[in-house]
N, CA, C and O atoms as a GROMACS GRO file, in nm:
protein
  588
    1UNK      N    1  10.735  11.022  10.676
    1UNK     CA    2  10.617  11.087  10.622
    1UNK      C    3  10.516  11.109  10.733
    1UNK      O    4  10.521  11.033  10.830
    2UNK      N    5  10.435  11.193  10.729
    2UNK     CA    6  10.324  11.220  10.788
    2UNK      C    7  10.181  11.179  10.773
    2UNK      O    8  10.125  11.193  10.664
    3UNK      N    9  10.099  11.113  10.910
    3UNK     CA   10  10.008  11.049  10.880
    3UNK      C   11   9.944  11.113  10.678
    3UNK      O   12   9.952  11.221  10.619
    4UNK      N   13   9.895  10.998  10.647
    4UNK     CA   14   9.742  11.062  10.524
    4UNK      C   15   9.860  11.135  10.428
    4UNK      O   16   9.830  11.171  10.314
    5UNK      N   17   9.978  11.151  10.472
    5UNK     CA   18  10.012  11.180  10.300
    5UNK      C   19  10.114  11.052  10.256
    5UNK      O   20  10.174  10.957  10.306
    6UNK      N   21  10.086  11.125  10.116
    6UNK     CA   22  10.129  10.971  10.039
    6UNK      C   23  10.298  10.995  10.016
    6UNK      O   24  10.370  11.091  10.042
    7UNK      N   25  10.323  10.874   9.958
    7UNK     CA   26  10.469  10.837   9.976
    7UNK      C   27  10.481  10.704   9.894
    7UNK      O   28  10.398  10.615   9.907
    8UNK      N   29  10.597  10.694   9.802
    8UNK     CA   30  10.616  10.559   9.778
    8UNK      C   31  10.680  10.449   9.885
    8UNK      O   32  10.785  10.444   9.948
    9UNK      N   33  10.583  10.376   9.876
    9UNK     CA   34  10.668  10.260   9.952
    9UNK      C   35  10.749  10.145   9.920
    9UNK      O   36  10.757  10.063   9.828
   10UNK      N   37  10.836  10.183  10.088
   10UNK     CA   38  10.986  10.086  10.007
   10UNK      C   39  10.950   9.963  10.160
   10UNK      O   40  10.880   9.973  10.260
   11UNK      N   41  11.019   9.881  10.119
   11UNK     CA   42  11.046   9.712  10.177
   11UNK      C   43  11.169   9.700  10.177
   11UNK      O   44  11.239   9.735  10.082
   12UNK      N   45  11.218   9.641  10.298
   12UNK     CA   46  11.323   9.547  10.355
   12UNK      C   47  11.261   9.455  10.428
   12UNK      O   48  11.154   9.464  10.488
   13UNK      N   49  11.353   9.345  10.418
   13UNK     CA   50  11.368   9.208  10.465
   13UNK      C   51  11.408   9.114  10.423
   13UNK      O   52  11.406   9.118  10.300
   14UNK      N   53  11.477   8.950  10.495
   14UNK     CA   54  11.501   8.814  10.430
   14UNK      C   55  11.388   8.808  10.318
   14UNK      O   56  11.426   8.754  10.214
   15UNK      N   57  11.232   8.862  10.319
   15UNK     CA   58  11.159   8.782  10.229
   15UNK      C   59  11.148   8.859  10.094
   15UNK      O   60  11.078   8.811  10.006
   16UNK      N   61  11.225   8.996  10.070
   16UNK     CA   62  11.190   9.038   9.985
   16UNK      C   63  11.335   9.030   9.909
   16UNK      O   64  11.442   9.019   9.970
   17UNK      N   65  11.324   9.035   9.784
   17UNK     CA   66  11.365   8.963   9.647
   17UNK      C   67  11.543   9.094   9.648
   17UNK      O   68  11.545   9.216   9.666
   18UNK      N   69  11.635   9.021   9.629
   18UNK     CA   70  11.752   9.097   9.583
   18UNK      C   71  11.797   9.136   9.507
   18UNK      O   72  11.904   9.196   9.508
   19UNK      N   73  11.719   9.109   9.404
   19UNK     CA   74  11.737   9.156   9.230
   19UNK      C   75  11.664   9.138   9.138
   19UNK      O   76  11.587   9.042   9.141
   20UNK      N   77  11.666   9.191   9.074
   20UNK     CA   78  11.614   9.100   8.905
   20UNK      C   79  11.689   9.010   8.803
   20UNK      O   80  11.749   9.069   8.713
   21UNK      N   81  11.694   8.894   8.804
   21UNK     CA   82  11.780   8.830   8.808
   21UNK      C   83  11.828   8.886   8.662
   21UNK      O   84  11.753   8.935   8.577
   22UNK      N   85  11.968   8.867   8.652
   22UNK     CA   86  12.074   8.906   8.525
   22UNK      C   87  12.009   9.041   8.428
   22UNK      O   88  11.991   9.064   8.309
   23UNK      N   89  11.988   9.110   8.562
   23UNK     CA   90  11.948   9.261   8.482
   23UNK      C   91  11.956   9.354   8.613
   23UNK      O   92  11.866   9.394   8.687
   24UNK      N   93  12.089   9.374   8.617
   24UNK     CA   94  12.177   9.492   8.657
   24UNK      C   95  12.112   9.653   8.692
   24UNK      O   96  12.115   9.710   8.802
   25UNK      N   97  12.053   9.705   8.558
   25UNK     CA   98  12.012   9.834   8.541
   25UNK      C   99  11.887   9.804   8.604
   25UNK      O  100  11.866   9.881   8.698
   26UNK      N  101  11.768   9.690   8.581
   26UNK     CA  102  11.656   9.677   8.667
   26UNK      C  103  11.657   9.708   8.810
   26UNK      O  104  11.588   9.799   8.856
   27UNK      N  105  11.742   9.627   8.890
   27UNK     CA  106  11.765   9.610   9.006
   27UNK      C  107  11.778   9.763   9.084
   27UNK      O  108  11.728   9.804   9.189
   28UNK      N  109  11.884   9.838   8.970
   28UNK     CA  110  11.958   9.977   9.008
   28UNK      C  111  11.798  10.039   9.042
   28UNK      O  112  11.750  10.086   9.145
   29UNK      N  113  11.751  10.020   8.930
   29UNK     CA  114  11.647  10.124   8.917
   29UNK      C  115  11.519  10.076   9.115
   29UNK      O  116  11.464  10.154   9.192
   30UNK      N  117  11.523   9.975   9.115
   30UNK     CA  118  11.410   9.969   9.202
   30UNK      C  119  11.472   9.900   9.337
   30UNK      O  120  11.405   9.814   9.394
   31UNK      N  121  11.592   9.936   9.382
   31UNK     CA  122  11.692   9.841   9.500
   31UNK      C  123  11.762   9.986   9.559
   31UNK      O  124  11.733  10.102   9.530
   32UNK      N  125  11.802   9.965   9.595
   32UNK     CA  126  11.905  10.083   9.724
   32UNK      C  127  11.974   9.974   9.704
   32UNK      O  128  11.941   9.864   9.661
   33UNK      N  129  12.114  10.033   9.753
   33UNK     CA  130  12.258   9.964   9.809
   33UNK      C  131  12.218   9.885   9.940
   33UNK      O  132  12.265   9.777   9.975
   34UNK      N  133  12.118   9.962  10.009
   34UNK     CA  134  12.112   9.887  10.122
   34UNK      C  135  11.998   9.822  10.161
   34UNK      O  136  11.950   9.815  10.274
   35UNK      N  137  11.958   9.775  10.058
   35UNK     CA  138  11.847   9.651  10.046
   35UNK      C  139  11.713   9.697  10.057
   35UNK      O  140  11.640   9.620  10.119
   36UNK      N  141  11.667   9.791  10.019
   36UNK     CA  142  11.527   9.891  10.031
   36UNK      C  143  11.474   9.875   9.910
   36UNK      O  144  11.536   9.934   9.822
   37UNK      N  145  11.364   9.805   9.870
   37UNK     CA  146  11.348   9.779   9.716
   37UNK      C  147  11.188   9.842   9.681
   37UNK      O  148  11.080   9.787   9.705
   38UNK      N  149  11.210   9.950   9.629
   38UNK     CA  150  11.098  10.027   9.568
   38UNK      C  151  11.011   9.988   9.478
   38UNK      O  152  11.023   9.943   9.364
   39UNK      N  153  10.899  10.019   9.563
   39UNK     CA  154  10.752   9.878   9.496
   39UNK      C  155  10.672  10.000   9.373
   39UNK      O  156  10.638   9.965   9.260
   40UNK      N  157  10.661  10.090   9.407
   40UNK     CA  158  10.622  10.170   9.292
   40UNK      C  159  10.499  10.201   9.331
   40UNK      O  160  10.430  10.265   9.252
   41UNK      N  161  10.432  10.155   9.487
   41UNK     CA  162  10.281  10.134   9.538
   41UNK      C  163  10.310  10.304   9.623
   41UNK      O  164  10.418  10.337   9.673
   42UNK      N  165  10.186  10.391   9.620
   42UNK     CA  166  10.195  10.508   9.680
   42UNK      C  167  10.111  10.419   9.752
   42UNK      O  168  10.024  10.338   9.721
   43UNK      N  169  10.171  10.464   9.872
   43UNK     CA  170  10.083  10.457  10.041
   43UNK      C  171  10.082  10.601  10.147
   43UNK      O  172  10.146  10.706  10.158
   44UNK      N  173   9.954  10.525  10.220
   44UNK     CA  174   9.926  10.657  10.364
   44UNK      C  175   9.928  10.577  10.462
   44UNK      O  176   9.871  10.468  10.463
   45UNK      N  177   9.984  10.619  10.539
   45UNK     CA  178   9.942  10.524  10.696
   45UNK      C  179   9.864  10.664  10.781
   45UNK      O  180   9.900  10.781  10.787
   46UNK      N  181   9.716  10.576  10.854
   46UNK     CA  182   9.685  10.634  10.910
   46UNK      C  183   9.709  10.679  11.063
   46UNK      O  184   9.815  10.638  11.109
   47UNK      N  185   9.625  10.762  11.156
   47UNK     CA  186   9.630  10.782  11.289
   47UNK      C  187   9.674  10.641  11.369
   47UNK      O  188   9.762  10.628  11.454
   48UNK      N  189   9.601  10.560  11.324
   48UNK     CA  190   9.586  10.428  11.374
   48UNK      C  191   9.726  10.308  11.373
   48UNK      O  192   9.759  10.209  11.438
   49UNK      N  193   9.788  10.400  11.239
   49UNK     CA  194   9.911  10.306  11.188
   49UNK      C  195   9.903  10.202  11.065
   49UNK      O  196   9.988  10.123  11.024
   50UNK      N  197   9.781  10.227  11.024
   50UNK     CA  198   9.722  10.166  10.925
   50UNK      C  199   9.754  10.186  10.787
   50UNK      O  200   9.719  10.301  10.761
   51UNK      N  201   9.811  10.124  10.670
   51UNK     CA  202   9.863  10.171  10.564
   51UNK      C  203   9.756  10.140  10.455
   51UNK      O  204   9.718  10.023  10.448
   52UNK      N  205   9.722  10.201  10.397
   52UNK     CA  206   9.621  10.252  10.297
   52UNK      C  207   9.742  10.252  10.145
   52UNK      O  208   9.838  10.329  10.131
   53UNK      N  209   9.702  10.152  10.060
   53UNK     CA  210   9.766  10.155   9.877
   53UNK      C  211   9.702  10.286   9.854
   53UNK      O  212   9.613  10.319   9.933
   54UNK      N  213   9.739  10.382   9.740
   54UNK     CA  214   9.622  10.460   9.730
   54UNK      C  215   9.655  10.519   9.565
   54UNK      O  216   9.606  10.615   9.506
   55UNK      N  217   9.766  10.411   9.518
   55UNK     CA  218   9.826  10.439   9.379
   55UNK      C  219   9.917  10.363   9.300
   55UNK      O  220   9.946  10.249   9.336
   56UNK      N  221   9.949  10.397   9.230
   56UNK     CA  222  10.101  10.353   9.170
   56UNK      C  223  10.159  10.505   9.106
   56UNK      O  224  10.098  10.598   9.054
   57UNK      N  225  10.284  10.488   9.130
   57UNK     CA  226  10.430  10.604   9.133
   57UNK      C  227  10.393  10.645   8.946
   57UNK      O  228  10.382  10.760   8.906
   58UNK      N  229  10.381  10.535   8.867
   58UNK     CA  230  10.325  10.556   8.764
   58UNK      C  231  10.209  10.609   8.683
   58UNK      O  232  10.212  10.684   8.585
   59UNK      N  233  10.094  10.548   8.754
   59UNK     CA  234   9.969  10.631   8.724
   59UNK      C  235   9.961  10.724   8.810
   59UNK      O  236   9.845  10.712   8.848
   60UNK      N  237   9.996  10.788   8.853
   60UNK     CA  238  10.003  10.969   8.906
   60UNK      C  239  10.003  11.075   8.806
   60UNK      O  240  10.078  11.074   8.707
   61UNK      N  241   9.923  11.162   8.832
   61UNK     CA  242   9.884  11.274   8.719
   61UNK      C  243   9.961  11.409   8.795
   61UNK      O  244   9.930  11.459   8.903
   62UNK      N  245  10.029  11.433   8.739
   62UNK     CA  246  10.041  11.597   8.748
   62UNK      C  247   9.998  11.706   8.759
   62UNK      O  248  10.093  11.782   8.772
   63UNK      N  249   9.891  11.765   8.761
   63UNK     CA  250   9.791  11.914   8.723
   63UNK      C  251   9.878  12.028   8.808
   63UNK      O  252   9.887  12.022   8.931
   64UNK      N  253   9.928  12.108   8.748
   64UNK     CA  254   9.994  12.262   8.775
   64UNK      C  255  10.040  12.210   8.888
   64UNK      O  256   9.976  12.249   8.986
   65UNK      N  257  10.182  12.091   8.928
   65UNK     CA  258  10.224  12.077   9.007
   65UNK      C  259  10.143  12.019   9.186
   65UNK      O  260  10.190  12.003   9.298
   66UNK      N  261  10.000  12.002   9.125
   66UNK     CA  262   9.946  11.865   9.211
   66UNK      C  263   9.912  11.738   9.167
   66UNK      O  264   9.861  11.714   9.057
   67UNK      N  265   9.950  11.624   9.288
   67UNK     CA  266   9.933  11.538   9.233
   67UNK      C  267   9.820  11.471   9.255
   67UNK      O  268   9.774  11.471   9.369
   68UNK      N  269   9.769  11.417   9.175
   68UNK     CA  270   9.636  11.363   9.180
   68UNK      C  271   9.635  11.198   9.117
   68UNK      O  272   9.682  11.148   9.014
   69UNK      N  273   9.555  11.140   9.235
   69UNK     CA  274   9.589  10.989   9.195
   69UNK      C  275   9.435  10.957   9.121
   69UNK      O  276   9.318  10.981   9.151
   70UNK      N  277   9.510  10.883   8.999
   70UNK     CA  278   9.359  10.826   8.919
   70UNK      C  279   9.273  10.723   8.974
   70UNK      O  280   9.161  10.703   8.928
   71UNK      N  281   9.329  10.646   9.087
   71UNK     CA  282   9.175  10.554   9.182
   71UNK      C  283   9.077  10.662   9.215
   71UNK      O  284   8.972  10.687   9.155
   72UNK      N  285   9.131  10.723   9.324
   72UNK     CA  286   9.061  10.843   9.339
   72UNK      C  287   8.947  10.909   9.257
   72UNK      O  288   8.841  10.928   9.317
   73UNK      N  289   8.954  10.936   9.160
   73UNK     CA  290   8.863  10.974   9.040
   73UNK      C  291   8.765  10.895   9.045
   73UNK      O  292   8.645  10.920   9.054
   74UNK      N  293   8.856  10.732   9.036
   74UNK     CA  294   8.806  10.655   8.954
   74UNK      C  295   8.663  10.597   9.011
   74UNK      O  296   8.557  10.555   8.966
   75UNK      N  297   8.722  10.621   9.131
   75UNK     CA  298   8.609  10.555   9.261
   75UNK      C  299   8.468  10.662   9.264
   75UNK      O  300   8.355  10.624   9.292
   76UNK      N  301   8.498  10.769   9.235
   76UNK     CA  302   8.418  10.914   9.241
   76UNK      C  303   8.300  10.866   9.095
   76UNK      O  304   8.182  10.901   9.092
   77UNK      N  305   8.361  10.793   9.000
   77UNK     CA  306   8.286  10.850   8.888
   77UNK      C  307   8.209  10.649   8.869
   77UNK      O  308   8.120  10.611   8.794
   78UNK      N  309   8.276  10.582   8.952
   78UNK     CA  310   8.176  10.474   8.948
   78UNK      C  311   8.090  10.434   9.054
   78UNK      O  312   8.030  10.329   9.073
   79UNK      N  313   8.097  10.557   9.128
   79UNK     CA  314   7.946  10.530   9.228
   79UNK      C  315   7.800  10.584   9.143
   79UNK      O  316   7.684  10.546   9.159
   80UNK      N  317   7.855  10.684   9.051
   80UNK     CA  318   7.732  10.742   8.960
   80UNK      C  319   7.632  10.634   8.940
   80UNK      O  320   7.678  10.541   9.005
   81UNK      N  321   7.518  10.596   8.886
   81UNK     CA  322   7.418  10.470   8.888
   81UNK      C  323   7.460  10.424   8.747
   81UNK      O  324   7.450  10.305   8.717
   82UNK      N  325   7.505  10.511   8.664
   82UNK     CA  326   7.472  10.517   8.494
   82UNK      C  327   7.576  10.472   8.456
   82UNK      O  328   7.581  10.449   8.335
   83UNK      N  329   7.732  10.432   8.561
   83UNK     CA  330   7.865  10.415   8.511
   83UNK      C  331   7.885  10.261   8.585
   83UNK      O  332   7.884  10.238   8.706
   84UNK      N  333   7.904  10.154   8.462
   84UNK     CA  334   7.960  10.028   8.454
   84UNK      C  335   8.101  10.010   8.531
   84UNK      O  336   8.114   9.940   8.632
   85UNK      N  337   8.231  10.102   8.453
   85UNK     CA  338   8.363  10.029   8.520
   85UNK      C  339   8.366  10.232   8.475
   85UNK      O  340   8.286  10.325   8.460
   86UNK      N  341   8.519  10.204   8.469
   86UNK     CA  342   8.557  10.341   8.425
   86UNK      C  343   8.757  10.334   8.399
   86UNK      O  344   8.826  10.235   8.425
   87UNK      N  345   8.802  10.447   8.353
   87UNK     CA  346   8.988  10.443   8.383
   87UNK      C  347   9.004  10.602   8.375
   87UNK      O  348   8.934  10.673   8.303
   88UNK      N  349   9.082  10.637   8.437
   88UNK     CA  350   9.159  10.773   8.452
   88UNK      C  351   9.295  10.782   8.429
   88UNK      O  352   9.365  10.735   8.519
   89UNK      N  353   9.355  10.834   8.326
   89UNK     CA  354   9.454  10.871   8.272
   89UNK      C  355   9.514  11.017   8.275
   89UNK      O  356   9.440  11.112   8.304
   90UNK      N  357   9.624  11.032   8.251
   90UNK     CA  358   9.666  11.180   8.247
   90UNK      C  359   9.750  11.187   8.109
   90UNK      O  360   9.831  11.104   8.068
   91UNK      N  361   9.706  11.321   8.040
   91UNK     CA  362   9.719  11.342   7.932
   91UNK      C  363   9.786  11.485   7.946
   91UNK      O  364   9.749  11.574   8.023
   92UNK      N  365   9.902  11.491   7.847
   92UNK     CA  366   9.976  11.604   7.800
   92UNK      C  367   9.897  11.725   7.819
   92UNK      O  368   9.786  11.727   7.764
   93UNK      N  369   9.933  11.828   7.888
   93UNK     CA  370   9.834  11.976   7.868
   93UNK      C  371   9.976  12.052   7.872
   93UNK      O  372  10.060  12.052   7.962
   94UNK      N  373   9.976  12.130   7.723
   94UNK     CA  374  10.019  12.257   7.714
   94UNK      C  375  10.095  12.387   7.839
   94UNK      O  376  10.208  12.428   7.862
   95UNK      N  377   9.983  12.409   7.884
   95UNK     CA  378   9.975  12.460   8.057
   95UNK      C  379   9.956  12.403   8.170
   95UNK      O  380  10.026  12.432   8.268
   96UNK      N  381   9.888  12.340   8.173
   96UNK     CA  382   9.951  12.251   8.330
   96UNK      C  383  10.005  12.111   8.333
   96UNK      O  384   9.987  12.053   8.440
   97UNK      N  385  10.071  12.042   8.232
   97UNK     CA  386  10.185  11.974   8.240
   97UNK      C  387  10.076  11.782   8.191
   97UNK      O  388  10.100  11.694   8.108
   98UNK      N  389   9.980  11.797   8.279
   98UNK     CA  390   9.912  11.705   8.241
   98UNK      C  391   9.743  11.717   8.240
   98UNK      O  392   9.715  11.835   8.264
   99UNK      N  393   9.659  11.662   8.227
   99UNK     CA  394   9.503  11.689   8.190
   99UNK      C  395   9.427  11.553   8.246
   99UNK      O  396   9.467  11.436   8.251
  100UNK      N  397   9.349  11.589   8.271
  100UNK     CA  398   9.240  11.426   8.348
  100UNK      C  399   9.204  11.376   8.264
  100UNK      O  400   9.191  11.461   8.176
  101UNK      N  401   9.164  11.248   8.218
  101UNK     CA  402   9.086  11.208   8.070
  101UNK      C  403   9.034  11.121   8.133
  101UNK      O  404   9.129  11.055   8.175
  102UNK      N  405   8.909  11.059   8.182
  102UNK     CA  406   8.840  10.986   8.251
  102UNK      C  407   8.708  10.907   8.102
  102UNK      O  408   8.592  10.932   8.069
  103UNK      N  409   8.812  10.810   8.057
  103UNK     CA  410   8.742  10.671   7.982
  103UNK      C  411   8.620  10.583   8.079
  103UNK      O  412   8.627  10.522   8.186
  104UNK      N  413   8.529  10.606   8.000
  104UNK     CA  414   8.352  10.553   8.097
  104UNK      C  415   8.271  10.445   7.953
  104UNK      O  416   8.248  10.455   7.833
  105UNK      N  417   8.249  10.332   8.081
  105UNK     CA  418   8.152  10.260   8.040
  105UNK      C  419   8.053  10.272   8.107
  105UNK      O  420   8.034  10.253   8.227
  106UNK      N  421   7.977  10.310   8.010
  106UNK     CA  422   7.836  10.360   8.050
  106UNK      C  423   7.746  10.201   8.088
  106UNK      O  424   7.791  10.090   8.061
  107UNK      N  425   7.598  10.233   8.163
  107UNK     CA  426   7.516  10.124   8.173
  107UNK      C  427   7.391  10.216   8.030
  107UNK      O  428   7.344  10.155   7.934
  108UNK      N  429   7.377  10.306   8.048
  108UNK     CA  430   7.304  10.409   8.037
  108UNK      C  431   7.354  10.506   7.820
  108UNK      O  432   7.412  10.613   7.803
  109UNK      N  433   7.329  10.462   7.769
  109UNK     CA  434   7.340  10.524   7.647
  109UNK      C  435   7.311  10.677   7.624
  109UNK      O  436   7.344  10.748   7.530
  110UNK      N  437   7.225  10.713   7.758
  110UNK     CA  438   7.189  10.910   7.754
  110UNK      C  439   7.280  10.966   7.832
  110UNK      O  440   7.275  11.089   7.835
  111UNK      N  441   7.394  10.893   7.919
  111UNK     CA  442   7.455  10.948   7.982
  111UNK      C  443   7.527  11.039   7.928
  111UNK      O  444   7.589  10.992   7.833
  112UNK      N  445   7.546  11.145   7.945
  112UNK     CA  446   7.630  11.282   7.932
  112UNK      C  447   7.757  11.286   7.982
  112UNK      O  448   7.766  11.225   8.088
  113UNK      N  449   7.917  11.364   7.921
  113UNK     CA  450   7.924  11.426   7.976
  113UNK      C  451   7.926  11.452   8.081
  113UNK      O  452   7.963  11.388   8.179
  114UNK      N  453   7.856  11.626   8.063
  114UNK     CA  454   7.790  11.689   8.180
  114UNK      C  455   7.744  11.634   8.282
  114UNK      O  456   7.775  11.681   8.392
  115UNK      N  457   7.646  11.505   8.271
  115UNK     CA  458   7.601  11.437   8.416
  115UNK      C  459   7.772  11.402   8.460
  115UNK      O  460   7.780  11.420   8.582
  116UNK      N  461   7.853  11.376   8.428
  116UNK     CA  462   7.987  11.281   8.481
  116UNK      C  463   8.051  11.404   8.601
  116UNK      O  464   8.088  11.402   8.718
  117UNK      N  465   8.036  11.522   8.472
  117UNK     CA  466   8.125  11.685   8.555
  117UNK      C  467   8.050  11.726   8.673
  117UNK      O  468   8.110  11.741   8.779
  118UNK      N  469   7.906  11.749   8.664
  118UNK     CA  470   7.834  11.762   8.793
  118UNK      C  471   7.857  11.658   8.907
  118UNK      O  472   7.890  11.703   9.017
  119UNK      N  473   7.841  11.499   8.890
  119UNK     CA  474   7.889  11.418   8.980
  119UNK      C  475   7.955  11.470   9.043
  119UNK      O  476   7.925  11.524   9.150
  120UNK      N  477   8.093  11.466   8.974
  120UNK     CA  478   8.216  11.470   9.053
  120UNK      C  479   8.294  11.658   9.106
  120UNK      O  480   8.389  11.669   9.183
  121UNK      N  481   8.242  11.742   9.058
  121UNK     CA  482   8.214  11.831   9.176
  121UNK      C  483   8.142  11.808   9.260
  121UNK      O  484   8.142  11.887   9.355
  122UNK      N  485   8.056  11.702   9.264
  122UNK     CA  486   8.050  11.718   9.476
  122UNK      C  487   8.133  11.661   9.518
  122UNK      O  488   8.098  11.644   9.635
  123UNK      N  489   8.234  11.610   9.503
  123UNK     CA  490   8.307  11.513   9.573
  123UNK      C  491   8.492  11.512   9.531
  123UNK      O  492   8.588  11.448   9.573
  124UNK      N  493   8.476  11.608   9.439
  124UNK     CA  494   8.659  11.636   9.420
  124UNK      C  495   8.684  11.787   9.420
  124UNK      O  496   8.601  11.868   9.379
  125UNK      N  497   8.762  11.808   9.452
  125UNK     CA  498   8.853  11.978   9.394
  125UNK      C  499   8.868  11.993   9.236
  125UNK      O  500   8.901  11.912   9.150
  126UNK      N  501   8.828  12.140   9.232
  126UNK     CA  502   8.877  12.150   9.043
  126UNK      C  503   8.959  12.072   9.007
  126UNK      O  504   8.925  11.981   8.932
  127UNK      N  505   9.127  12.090   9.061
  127UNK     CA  506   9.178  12.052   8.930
  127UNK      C  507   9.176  11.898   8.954
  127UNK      O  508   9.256  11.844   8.878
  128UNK      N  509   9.108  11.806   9.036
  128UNK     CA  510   9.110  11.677   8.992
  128UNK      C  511   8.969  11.681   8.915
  128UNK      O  512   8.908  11.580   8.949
  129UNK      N  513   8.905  11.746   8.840
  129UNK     CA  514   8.779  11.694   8.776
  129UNK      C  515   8.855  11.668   8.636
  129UNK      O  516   8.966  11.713   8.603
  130UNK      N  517   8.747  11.563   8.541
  130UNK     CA  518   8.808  11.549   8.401
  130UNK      C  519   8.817  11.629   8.354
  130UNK      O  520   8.713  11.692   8.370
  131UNK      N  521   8.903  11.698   8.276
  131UNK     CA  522   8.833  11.764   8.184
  131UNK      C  523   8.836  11.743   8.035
  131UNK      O  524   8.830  11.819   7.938
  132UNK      N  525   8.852  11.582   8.056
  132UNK     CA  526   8.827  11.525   7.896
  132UNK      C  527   8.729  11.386   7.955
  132UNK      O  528   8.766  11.310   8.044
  133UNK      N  529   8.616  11.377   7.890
  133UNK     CA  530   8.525  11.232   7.885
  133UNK      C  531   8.482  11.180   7.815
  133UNK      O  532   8.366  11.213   7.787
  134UNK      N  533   8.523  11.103   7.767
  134UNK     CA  534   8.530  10.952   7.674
  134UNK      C  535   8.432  10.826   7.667
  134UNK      O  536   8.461  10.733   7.743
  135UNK      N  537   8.343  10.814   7.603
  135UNK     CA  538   8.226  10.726   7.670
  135UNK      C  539   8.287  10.575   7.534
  135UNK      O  540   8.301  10.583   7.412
  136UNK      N  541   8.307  10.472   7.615
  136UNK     CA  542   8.341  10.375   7.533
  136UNK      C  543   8.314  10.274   7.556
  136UNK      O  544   8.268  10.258   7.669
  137UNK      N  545   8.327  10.143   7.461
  137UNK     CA  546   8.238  10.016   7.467
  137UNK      C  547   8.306   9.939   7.539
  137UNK      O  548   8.221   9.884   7.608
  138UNK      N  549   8.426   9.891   7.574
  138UNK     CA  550   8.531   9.868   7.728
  138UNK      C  551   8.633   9.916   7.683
  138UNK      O  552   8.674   9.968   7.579
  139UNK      N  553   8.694   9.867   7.858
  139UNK     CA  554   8.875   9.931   7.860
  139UNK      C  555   8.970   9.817   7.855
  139UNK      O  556   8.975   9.704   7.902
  140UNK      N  557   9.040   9.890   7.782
  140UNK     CA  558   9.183   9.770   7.763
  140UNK      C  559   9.287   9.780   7.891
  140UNK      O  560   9.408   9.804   7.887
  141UNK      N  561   9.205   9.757   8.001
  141UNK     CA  562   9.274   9.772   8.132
  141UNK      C  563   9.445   9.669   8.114
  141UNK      O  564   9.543   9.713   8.174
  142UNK      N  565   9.459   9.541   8.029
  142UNK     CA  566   9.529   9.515   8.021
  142UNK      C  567   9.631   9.537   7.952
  142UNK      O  568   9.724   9.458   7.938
  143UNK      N  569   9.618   9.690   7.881
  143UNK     CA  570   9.723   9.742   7.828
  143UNK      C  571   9.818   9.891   7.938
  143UNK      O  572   9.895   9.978   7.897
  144UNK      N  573   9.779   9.870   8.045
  144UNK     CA  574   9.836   9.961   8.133
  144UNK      C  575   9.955   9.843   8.163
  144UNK      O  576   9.958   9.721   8.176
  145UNK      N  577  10.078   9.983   8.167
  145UNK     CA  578  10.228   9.931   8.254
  145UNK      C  579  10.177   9.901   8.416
  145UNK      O  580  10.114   9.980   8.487
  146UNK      N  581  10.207   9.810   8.441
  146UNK     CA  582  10.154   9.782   8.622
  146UNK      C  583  10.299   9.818   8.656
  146UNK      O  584  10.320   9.788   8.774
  147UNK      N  585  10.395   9.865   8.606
  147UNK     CA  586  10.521   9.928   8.683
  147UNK      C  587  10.497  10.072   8.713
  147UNK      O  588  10.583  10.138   8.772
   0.00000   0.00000   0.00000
């Protein structure tokens, strides 16, 4: 891969794990034949050689064939003053395959919306802006697959 773009990253070595134990199809799914075991973590390594997490293979959104990682967002829409935590999801779209849905805990009860969409045009490309926003009382962060 090339510096700054992303890639899933894979591991070899004595310290990393050879299976899942007595589950065959697990193993298939996240092992190579030749001992390369796929973590499901999107990484960048930089100029420097430096490897940057910057996802999971799972929470990756689709939009008209780009991919767009939900930290990314996520980081964009909780520097706002008015936003507590936040989650970014990708949702079914008709025409471009998936849709942004950016779930916000507010500090702020007048928060808009609109204040969230202005934010984050300064600081993303169209098609990563939401274009669904959800203002809610928390997130059930512990109902996400961490695979």
């Amino acid at each position: 891969m090339a510096p700054e773009t992303p890639g899933e990253l894979w591991i070899r070595g004595p310290q990393v794990m050879l299976g899942y134990w007595q589950n065959p199809e697990e193993t298939a799914r996240h092992m190579t034949p030749d001992g390369w075991m796929r973590t499901g973590d999107l990484a960048t390594f930089d100029a420097d050689g430096y490897w940057h997490i910057v996802g999971r293979v799972k929470r990756m959104i689709l939009v008209s064939g780009f991919n767009v990682y939900p930290n990314e967002i996520e980081e964009v829409i909780r520097q706002h003053p008015d936003v507590l935590d936040c989650e970014v999801i990708g949702v079914p779209h008709a025409i471009t395959g998936e849709t942004i849905r950016a779930q916000i805990v507010s500090k702020n009860k007048l928060l808009k919306a609109q204040d969230i969409r202005e934010h984050c045009r300064h600081f993303l490309t169209s098609y990563k802006l939401p274009k669904q926003i959800v203002f809610v009382e928390t997130l059930l962060k512990a109902g996400i697959d961490p695979a």
